[in-house]
PyMOL commands that place a pseudoatom at each C-alpha (Angstrom):
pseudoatom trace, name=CA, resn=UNK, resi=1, chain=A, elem=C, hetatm=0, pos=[9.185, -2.846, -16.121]
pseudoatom trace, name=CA, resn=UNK, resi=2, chain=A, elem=C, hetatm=0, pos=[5.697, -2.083, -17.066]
pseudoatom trace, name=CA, resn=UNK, resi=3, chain=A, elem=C, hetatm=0, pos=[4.280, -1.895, -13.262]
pseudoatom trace, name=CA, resn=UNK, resi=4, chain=A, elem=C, hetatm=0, pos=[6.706, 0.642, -12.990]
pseudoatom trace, name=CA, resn=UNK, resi=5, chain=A, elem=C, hetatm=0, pos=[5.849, 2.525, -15.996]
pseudoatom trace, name=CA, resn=UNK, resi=6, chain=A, elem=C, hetatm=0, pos=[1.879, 2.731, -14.792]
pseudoatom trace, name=CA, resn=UNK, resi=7, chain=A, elem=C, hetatm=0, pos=[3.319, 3.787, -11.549]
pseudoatom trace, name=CA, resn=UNK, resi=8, chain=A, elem=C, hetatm=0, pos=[5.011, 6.724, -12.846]
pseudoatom trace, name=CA, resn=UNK, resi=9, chain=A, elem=C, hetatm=0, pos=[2.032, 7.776, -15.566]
pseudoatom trace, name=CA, resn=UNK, resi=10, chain=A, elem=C, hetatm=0, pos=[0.012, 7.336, -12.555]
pseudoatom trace, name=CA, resn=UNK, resi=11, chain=A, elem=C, hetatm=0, pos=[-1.268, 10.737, -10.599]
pseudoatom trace, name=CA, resn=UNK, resi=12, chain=A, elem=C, hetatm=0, pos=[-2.104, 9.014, -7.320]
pseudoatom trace, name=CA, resn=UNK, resi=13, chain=A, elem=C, hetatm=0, pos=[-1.557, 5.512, -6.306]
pseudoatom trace, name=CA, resn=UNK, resi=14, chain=A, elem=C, hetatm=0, pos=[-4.190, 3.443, -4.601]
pseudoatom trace, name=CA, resn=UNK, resi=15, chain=A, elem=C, hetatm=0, pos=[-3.502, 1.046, -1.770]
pseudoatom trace, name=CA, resn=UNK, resi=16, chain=A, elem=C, hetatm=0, pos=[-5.289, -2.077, -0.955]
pseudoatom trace, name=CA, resn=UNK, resi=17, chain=A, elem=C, hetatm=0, pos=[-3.836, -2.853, 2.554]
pseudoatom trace, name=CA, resn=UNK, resi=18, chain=A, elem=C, hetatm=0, pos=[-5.394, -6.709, 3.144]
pseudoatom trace, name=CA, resn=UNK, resi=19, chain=A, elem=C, hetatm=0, pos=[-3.251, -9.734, 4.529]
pseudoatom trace, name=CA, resn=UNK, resi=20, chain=A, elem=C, hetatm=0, pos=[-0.172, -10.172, 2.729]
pseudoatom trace, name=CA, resn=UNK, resi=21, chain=A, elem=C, hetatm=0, pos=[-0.031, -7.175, 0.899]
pseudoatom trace, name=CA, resn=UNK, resi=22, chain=A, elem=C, hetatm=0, pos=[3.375, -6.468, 1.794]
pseudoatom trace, name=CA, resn=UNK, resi=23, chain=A, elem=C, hetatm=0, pos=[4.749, -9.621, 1.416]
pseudoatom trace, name=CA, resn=UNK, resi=24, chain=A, elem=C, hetatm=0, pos=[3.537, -9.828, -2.554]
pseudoatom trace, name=CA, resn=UNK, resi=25, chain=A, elem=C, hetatm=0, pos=[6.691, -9.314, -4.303]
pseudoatom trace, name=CA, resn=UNK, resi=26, chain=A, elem=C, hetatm=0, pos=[4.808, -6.919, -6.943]
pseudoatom trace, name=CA, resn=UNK, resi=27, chain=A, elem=C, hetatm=0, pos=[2.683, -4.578, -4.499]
pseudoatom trace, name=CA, resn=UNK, resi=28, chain=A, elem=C, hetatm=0, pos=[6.171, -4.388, -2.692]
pseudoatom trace, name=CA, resn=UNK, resi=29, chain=A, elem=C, hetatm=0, pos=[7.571, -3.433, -6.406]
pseudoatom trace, name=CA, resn=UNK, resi=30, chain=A, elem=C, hetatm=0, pos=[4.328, -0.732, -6.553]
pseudoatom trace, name=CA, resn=UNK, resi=31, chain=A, elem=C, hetatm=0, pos=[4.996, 0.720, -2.873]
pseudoatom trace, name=CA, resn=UNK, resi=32, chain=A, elem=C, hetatm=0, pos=[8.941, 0.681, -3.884]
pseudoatom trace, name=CA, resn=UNK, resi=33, chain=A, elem=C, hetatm=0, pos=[7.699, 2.977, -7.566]
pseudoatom trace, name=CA, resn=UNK, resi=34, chain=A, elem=C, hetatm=0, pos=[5.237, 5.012, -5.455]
pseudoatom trace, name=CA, resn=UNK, resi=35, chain=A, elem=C, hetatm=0, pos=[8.321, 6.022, -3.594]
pseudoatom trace, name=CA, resn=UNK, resi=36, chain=A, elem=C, hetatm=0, pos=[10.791, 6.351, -5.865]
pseudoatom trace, name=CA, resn=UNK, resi=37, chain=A, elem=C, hetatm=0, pos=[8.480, 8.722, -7.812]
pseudoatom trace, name=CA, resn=UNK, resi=38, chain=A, elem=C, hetatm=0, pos=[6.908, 10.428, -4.472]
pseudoatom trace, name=CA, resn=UNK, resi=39, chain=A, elem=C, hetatm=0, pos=[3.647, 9.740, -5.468]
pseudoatom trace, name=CA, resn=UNK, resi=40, chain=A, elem=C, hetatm=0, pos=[0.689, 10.801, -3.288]
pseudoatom trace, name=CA, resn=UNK, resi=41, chain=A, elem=C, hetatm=0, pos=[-1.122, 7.479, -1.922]
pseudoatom trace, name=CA, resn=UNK, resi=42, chain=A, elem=C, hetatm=0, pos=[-4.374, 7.079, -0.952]
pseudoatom trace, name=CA, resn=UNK, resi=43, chain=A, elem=C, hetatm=0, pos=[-4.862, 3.610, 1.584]
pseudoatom trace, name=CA, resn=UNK, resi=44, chain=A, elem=C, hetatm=0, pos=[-8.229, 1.581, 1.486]
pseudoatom trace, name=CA, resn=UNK, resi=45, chain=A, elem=C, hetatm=0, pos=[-8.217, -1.339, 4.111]
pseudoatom trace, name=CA, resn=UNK, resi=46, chain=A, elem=C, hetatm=0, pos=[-10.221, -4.154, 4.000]
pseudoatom trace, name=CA, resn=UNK, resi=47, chain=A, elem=C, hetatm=0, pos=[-11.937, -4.758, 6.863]
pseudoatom trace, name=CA, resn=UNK, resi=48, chain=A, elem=C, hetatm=0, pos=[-13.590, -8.258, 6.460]
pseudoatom trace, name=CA, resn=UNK, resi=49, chain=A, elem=C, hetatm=0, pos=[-10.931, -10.595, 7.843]
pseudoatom trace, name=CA, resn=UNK, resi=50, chain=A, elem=C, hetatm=0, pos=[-12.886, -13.732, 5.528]
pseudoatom trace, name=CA, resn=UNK, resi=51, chain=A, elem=C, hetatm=0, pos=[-11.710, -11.821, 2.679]
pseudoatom trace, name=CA, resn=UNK, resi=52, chain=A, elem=C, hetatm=0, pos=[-8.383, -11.031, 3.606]
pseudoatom trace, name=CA, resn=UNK, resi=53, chain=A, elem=C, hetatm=0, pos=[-8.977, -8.050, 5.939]
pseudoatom trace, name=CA, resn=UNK, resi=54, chain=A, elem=C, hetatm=0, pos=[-6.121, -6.753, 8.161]
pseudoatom trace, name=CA, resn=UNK, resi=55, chain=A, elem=C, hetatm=0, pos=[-5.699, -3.837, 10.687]
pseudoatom trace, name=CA, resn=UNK, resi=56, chain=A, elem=C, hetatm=0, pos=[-4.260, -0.800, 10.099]
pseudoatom trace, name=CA, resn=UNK, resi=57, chain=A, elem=C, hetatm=0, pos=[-1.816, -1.930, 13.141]
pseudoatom trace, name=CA, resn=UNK, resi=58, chain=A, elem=C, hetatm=0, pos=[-0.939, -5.198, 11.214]
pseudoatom trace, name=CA, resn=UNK, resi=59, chain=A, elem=C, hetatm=0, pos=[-0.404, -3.619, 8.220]
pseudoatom trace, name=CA, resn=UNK, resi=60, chain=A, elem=C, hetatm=0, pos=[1.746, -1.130, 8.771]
pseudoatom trace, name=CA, resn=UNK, resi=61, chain=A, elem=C, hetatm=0, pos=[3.991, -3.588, 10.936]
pseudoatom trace, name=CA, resn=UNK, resi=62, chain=A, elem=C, hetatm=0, pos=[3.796, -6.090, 7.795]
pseudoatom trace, name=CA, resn=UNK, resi=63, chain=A, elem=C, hetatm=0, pos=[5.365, -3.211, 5.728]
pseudoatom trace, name=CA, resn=UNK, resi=64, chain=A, elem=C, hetatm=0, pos=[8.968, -2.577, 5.295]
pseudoatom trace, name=CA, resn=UNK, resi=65, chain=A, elem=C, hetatm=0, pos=[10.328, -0.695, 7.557]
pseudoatom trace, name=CA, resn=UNK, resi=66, chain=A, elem=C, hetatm=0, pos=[11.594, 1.314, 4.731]
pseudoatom trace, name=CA, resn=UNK, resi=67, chain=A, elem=C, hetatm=0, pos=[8.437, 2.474, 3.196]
pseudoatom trace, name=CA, resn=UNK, resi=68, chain=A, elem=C, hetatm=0, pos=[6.451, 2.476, 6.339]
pseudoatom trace, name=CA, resn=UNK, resi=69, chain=A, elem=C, hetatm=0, pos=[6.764, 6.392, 6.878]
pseudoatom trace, name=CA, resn=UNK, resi=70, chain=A, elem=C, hetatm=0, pos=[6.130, 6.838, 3.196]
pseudoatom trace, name=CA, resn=UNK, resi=71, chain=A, elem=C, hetatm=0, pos=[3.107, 4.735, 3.677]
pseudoatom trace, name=CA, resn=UNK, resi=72, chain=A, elem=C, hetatm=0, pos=[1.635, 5.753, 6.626]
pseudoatom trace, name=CA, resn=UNK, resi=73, chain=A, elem=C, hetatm=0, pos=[2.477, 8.310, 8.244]
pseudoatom trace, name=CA, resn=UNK, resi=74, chain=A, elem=C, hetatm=0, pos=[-0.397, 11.258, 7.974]
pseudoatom trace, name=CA, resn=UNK, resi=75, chain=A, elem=C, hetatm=0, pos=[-2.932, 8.669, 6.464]
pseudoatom trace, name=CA, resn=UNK, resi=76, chain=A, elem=C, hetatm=0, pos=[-5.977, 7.232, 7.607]
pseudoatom trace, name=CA, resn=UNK, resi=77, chain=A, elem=C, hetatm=0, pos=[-7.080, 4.495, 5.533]
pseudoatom trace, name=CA, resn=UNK, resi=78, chain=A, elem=C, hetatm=0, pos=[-10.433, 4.518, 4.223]
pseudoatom trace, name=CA, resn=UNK, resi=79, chain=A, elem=C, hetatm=0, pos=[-12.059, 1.411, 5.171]
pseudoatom trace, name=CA, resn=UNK, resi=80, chain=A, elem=C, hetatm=0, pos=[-13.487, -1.154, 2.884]
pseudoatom trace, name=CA, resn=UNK, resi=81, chain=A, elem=C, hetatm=0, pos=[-16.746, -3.204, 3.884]
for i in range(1, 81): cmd.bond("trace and resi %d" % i, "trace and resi %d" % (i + 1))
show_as sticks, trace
zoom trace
């Protein structure tokens, strides 16, 4: 589809890690592209749990197990105020 396409055309994907992320069926589509197409990801967390904020602990237990190395591993998120 055409989140897929931007995905690919993309040279680095951003990721907004707030509650829920991973459970949104189309960031889990964008995670699943950013894989696919080993693209390098940059994480931003928002840190302002009135406006969604998460932990970086939370988050990377909310995301499938599958991507989580992808994902995290050898990232710190930038965080968002």
């Amino acid at each position: 589809g055409g989140l897929e396409r931007y995905i690919d055309e993309s040279q680095v994907i951003l990721i907004f890690l707030s509650r829920g992320y991973f459970k949104s069926r189309n960031c889990l589509r964008e995670v699943a592209a950013a894989v696919a197409a080993n693209k390098p990801v940059v994480l931003v967390r928002e840190a302002d749990f009135a406006k969604g904020g998460t932990t970086y602990e939370e988050a990377r237990l909310e995301c499938p197990p599958q991507y989580r190395s992808f994902v995290f591993d050898g990232r710190e998120p930038i965080t968002w105020h």
